[in-house]
TITI-195145 format. One record per residue (C-alpha): x, y, z. Coordinates in steps of 0.5 Angstrom, whole numbers, padded with zeros to 4 digits, always signed. Example, Ala and Ser with C-alpha at 12.3 -4.5 7.8 and 13.67 -1.06 7.14 Angstrom:
2
+0025-0009+0016/+0027-0002+0014/
This chain:
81
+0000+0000+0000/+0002+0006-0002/+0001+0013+0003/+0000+0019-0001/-0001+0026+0003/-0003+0033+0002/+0004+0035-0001/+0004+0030-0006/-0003+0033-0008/+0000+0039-0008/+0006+0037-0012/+0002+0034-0017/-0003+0039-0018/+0001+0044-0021/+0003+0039-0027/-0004+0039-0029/-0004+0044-0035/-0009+0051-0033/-0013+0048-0041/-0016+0041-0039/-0024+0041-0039/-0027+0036-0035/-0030+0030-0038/-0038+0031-0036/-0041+0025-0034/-0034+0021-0031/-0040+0017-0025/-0043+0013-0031/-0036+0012-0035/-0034+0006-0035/-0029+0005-0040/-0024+0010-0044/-0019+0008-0050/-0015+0013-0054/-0013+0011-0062/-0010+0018-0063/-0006+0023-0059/-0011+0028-0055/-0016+0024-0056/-0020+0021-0052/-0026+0016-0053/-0030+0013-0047/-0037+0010-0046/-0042+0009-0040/-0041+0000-0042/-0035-0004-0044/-0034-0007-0049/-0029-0013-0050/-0029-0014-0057/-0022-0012-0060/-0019-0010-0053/-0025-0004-0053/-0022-0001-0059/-0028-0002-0063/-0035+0003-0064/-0039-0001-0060/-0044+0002-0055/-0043+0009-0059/-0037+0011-0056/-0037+0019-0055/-0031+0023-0056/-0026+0027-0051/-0021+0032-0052/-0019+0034-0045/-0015+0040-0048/-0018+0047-0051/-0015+0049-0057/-0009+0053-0057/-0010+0060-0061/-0003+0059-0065/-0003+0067-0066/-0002+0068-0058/+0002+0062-0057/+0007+0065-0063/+0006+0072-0059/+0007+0068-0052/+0014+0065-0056/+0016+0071-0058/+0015+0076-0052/+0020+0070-0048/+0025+0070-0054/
């Protein structure tokens, strides 16, 4: 067993970035998969056909990160520069 304490939660919050969007409706998820980077697909059954990978059950699609607006990361990049 492995103790985790409030520094430890601490810690590990401020890696989280400030742009992930919650996944509403994580109570009734019960399986998630990915296939492609920053995407993610869940659904409220499993399915163990092809080890989950398949659209059985309609998985919904979720992408936990906003998207970036590409002008003000370039700005961001360039006031550091």
């Amino acid at each position: 067993m492995h103790f985790i304490t409030d520094e430890d939660i601490n810690i590990w919050s401020m890696e989280i970035p400030d742009n992930v969007l919650p996944l509403p409706g994580t109570i009734k998820v019960h399986q998630m998969f990915t296939e492609e980077k920053g995407v993610l697909k869940y659904r409220d059954l499993s399915c163990f056909c092809r080890r989950g990978f398949c659209s059985c059950m309609d998985p919904k699609e979720y992408r936990p990160l906003k998207p970036v607006d590409k002008n003000q990361a370039l700005m961001n990049v360039n006031q550091i520069l």
